[in-house]
N, C-alpha and C positions, 0 to 999 in steps of 0.2 A: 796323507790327506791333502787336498789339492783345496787351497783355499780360493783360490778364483770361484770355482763351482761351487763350494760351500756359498760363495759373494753372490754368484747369482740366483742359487737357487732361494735364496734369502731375500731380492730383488724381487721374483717371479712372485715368492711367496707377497712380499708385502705390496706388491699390485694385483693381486685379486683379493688380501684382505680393502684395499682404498675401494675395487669395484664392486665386492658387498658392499661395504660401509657407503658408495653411491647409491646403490639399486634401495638398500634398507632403508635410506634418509629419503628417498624419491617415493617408497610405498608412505613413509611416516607424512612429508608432505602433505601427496594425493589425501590420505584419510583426514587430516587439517584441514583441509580447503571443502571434501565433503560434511564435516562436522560442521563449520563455515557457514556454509548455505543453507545447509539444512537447520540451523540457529536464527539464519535472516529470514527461512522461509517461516519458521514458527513465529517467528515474533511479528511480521507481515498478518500471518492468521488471527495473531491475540490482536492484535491491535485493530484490523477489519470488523472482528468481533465485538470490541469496547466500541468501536462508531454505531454496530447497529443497536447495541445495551443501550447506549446513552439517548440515541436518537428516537428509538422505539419504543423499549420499556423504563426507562430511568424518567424521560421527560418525552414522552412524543407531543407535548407541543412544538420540538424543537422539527419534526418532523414535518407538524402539520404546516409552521411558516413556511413551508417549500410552498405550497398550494396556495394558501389559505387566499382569496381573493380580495381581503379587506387590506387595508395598510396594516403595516407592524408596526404594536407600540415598542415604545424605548425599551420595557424591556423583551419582548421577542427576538428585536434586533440583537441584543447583547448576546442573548441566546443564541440566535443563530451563526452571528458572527461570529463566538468563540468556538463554538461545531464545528464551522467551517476550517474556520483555522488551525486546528487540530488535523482536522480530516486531510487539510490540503496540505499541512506537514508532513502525514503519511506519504501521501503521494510523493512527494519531493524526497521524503529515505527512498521509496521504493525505484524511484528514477535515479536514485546516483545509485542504488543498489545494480538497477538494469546497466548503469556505462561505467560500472568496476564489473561487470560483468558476471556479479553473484546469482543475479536471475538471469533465465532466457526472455526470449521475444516472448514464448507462448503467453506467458504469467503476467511479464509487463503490459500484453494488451490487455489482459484481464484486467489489471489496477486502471489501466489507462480509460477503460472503458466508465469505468467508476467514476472518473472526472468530469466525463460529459453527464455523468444523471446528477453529482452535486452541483455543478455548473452551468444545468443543464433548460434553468430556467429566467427570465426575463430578472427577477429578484437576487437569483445569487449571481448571474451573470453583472449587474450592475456594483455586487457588492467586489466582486473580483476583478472590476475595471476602475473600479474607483479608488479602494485601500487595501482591497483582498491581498493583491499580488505584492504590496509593498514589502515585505519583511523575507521576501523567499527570491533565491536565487535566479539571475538574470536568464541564464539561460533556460531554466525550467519554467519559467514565465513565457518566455517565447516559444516554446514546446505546447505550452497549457491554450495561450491564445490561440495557435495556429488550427489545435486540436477545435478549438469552441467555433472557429472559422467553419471548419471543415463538417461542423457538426451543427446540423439544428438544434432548435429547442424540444430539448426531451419528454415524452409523452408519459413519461414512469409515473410520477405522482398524480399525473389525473385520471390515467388507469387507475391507479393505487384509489383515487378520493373514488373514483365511479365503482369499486371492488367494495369498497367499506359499505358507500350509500346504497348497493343492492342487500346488504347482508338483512337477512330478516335477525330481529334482535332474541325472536323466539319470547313464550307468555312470558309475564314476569310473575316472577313467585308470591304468594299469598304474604301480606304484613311486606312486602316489600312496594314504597311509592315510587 
């Protein structure tokens, strides 16, 4: 028996067991990284979700401050300040989400889009120039302003108040004032 060739065939052998055990560990990866995104996207969804619960049917007055033409009292402000705050912490996961590169462009314009209608009026823009932006990362603050630059004041909630004030309310029911 020739032990050289027993040596190498034992060599040959245990490097294409290392280039399984590469190829296997690079598919177990890949599937990691899509289990990954597909967690950030969900949780992206849920959380989208609880902004418009909270803002719509949980409290929509917290909605209607976007509009409402009268000043906000003390507490609407608080209201809407801590909406806000929330809302715009999303957005700050979802931007270091987009430059670790968990999301694409497609999705981040879509959140980003979302900034200009929160930000998107004389009220929240003032609340986001004053103390909004204090507590959130420098550079997604210079992202967020440049976006509100680049962006007028958004017409969403006065469509929105002009959609509601057409709505006929329909009769009201008998024993109901």
């Amino acid at each position: 028996m020739n032990w050289d060739a027993v040596g190498a065939m034992g060599e040959i052998l245990g490097a294409v067991v290392v280039v399984f055990s590469l190829l296997y560990l690079a598919i177990q990866v890949r599937q990691a990284n899509a289990l990954a995104r597909g967690q950030t996207h969900q949780r992206m969804v849920e959380e989208a979700q609880h902004e418009v619960y909270k803002g719509f049917v949980e409290d929509p007055a917290i909605f209607q401050s976007f509009y409402k033409p009268e000043p906000l009292t003390e507490q609407e402000w608080i209201r809407l300040s801590g909406w806000l705050l929330a809302a715009m912490r999303q957005r700050e996961f979802e931007w270091f989400q987009k430059q670790g590169g968990n999301i694409d462009e497609e999705l981040w314009d879509a959140y980003r889009k979302v900034i200009t209608i929160h930000l998107g009026t004389q009220r929240t823009r003032k609340w986001w120039e004053t103390n909004g932006r204090l507590p959130f990362d420098r550079e997604f603050c210079a992202m967020v302003t440049q976006l509100l630059d680049e962006h007028g004041e958004t017409s969403y909630f006065g469509d929105f108040q002009n959609l509601v004030s057409d709505c006929d309310p329909g009769p009201v029911p008998d024993g109901v004032a």
